[in-house]
N, C-alpha and C positions, 0 to 999 in steps of 0.2 A: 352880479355881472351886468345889469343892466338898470342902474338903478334910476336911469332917467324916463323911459319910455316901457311899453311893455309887448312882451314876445307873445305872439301866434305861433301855435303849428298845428300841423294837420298829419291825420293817419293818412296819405295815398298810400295806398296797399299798393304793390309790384308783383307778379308774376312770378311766381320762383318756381315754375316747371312742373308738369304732371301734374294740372291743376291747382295745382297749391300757391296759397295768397302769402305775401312777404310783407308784415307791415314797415312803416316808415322809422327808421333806427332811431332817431331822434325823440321821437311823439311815443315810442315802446321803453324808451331809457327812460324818459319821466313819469311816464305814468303807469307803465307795467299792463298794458291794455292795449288789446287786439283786436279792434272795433273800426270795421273799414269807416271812412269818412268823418270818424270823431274827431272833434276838435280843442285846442286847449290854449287859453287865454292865461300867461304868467302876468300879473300883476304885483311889482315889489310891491312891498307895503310902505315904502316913502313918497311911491305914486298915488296907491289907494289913499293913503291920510288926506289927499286934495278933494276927496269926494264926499259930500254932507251925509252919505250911508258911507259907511267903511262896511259893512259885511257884506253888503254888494257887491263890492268892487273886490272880493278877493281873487283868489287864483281861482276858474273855473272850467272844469272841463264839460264837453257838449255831448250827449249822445246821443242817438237814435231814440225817442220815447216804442214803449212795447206796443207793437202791434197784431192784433187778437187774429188777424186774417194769415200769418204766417202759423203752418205745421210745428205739429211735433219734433219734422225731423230737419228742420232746420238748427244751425248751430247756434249752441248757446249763447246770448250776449248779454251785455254789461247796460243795465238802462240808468237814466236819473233817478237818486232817492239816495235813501240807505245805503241799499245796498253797495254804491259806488264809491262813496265814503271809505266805508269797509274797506273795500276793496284796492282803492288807489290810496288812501291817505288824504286824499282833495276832498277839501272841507265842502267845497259846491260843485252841485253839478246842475244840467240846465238842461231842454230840451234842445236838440240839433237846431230844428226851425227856429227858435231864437238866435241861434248865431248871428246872422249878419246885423240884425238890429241891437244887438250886446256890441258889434265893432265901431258901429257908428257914433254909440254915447261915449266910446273909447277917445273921443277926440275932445271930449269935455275934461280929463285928465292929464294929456300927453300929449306932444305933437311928434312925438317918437314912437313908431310902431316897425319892434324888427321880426323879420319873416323869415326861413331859411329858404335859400336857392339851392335847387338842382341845379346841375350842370352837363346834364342829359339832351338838354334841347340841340337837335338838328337844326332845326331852321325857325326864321319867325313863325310861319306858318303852322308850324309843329312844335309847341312848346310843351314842356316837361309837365309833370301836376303842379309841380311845385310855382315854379311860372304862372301858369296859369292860374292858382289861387292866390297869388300876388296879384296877377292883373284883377281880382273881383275884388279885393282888398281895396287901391287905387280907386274901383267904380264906387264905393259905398264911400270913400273921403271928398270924392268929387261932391256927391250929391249931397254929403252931409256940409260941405262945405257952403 
């Protein structure tokens, strides 16, 4: 469906009352993974072929790396490795903090890059997650530009 550029999406988790966190329907339908702020990079493979690694450039998703200073009784998550493989089907995964410098070599591929909108935003002022990780999207094309 997108066989010219390549899709971003992001977990913004939502609110869904009583405490409880709602991940983003879209970023839970692909990957089956409920990991606030993870991210996931689809790359057709007619795009990837443009890049002198292809195993680089496949679909990859980003999570959190483990960190040894959270509890026991925090909940369980999904980190880079194996394990995630496993788990999602996606051949790679990556540490979260690489994200935005994984977007920016995005542009040695594609000059297509689709993102989904909310349509949540009130005002400028107050934009949606989804908006808003479009607008940091935009800042990394600028400077890579």
């Amino acid at each position: 469906m997108i066989p010219d550029g390549v899709a971003i999406i992001t977990n913004n988790v939502t609110q869904a009352g009583f405490g409880r966190t709602r991940p983003n329907s879209d970023f839970y339908y692909l990957t089956g993974v409920d990991v606030p702020d993870a991210k996931l990079i689809l790359v057709p493979e007619k795009v990837a072929r443009k890049a002198p690694d292809l195993e680089y450039w496949k679909t990859t998703i980003y999570l959190p790396s483990r960190d040894p200073r959270r509890g026991v009784w925090d909940d369980i998550r999904l980190f880079p490795g194996e394990e995630a493989r496993k788990e999602t089907g996606i051949d790679n995964s990556a540490d979260l903090n690489t994200f935005y410098s994984a977007v920016g070599r995005l542009l040695h591929l594609t000059d297509t890059l689709y993102l989904p909108l909310g349509t949540s935003s009130v005002s400028p002022q107050n934009l949606s997650p989804e908006l808003l990780f479009a607008e940091n999207i935009k800042k990394i094309i600028r400077e890579e530009k």
